[in-house]
C-alpha positions, -999 to +999 in steps of 0.1 A: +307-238+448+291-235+411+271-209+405+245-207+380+235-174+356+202-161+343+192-137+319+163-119+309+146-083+304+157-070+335+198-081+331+213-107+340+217-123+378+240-149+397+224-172+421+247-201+441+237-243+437+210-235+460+195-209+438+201-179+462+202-148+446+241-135+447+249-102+427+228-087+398+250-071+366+262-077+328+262-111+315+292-111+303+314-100+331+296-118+356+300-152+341+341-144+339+338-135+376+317-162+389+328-189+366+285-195+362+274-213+338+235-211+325+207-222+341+189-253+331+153-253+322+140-265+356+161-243+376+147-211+354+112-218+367+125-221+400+144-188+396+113-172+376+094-175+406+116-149+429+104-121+405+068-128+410+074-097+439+060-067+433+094-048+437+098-060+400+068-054+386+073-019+377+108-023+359+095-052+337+072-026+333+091-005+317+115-024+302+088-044+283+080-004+268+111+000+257+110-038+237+077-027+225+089+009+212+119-008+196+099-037+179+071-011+162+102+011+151+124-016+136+085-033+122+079-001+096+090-019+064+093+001+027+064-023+019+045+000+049+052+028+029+038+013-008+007+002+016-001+039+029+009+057-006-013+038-027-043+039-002-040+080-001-040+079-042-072+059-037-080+084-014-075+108-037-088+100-064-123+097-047-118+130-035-112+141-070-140+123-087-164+135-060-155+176-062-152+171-104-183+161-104-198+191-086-177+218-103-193+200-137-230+205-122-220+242-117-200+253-144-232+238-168-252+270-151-227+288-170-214+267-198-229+232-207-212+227-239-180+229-231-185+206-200-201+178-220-177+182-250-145+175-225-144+141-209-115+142-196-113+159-159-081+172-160-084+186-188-118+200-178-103+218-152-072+232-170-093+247-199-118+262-180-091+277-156-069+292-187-097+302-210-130+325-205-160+311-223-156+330-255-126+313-260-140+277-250-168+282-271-150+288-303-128+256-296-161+237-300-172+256-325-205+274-310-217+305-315-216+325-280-254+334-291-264+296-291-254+286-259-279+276-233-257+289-208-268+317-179-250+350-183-233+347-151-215+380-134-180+381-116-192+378-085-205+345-093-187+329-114-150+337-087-165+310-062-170+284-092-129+292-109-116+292-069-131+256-071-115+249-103-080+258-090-082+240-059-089+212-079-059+217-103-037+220-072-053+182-062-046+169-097-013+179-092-009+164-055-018+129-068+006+130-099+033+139-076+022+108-049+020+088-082+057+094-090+066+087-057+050+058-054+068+042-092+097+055-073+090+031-037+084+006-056+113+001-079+130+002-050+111-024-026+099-047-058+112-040-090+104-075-103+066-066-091+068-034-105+080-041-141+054-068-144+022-055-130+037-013-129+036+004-100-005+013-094-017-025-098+016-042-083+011-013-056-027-024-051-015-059-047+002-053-020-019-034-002-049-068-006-029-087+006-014-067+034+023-067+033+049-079+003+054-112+028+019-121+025+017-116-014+050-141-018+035-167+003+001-161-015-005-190-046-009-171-084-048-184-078-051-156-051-032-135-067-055-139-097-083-128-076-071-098-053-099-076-055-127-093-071-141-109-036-171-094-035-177-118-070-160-140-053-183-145-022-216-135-043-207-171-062-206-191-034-235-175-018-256-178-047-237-196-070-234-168-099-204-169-124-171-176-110-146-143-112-120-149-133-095-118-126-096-092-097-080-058-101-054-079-131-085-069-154-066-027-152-031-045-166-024-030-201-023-069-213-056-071-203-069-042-234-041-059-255-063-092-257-094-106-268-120-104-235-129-145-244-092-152-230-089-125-201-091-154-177-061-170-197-045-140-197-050-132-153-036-165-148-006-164-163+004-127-149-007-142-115+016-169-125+045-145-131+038-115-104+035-146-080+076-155-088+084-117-087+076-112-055+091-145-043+121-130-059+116-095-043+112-107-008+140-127-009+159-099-022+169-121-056+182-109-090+162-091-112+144-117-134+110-096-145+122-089-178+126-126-188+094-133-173+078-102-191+090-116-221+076-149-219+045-133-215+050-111-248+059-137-270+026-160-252-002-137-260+015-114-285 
């Protein structure tokens, strides 16, 4: 009498020519018992049917958890990891920005000179932390007398420098997130990386939504990432057509005349396009030839 085998989430089961369920175990060792071969198509809908029972409903229940649990595990790609890195440097950054901002407001109580002399945040924050305003004063050569600054006393002026270290310990946060992140990404897309570095090739992924979806994208979308807000204001109202997204950051970009940036975001579309062809398919390392032929083209 042949008997027939079928598989599926809940093992694997023997049934005889007339389909009648038999003995229920591992696939393998069945079919060297039984001799079974598979089941056709038409005889697994017939044999789909016997676990329409409730009796079954709460294994495929839980088996279909355990498929589900495996899938998002084995899903969390380094590409994940570039995604969620660059988004909390973004993050960051705003953060940063935001609280800068206010300590500069309230240190100008104190010191306005210095504040509007130094441009440069980090910097801001370092000085001010290291130095009293004497000292600050006489880098910018003004007389302690002349400034329009309020005489504060400790008491107030603790709550302003407590700010001012907290926001030398964020400074430092992000610059150690930044390193990881050059890290991640010479080790998910180095072609990527060595053409666009590791912020903008970072950023690129994260538009487009994984490394997968950048390699299919064309160097035209590519060219784009980040400037849709142009993009859809032009075909709304018809206003100038973007030439270059978040490209316009690339240090090429500050290397050339602005009349040819749209030149310019073409071809590194054109050329982070192939690297991450080449880095989702796990290929060679090609970026410094292709770096090269961008040199020697707008050099």
């Amino acid at each position: 009498m042949e008997k027939i085998i079928f598989t599926n989430v809940l093992g694997s089961f023997v049934f005889d020519e007339n389909l009648r369920f038999i003995e229920k175990g591992e696939e393998k060792a069945l079919m060297n018992k039984h001799k079974a071969r598979e089941s056709t198509i038409k005889q697994s809908k017939i044999i789909l049917s016997n676990f329409k029972s409730k009796e079954y409903f709460e294994e495929f229940y839980k088996k279909n958890l355990v498929i589900t649990k495996k899938g998002l595990k084995n899903s969390v790609k380094e590409d994940l990891l570039v995604t969620q890195t660059i988004s909390l440097i973004k993050e960051q950054t705003r953060v940063i920005n935001t609280l800068v901002k206010r300590l500069r407001e309230w240190y100008e109580i104190y010191n306005p000179e210095f504040s509007k002399s130094v441009h440069d945040h980090e910097s801001f924050v370092k000085l001010i932390i290291k130095k009293d305003k004497k000292e600050l004063l006489k880098e910018i050569k003004i007389d302690e007398k002349n400034t329009m600054g309020a005489d504060l006393e400790k008491r107030d002026l603790e709550p302003m420098m407590e700010l001012a270290k907290e926001m030398e310990y964020l400074f430092k946060a992000k610059e150690k997130q930044t390193e990881y992140l050059e890290d991640l990404m010479k080790r998910t897309c180095p072609n990527v990386n060595e053409i666009a570095g590791a912020v903008i090739g970072a950023e690129l992924i994260n538009l487009a939504g994984s490394l997968k979806k950048l390699a299919e994208m064309p160097s035209s979308t590519i060219q784009l990432l980040g400037a849709e807000k142009a993009l859809f204001r032009h075909m709304r109202t018809g206003a100038k057509v973007p030439k270059h997204g978040i490209l316009i950051q690339h240090p090429l970009m500050a290397k050339t005349k602005k009349e040819i940036h749209g030149k310019v975001a073409r071809a590194l579309a054109d050329k982070i396009s192939i690297a991450a062809k080449v880095d989702y398919f796990k290929g060679k390392f090609v970026a410094d030839k292709l770096k090269k032929m961008l040199e020697e083209k707008f050099s």
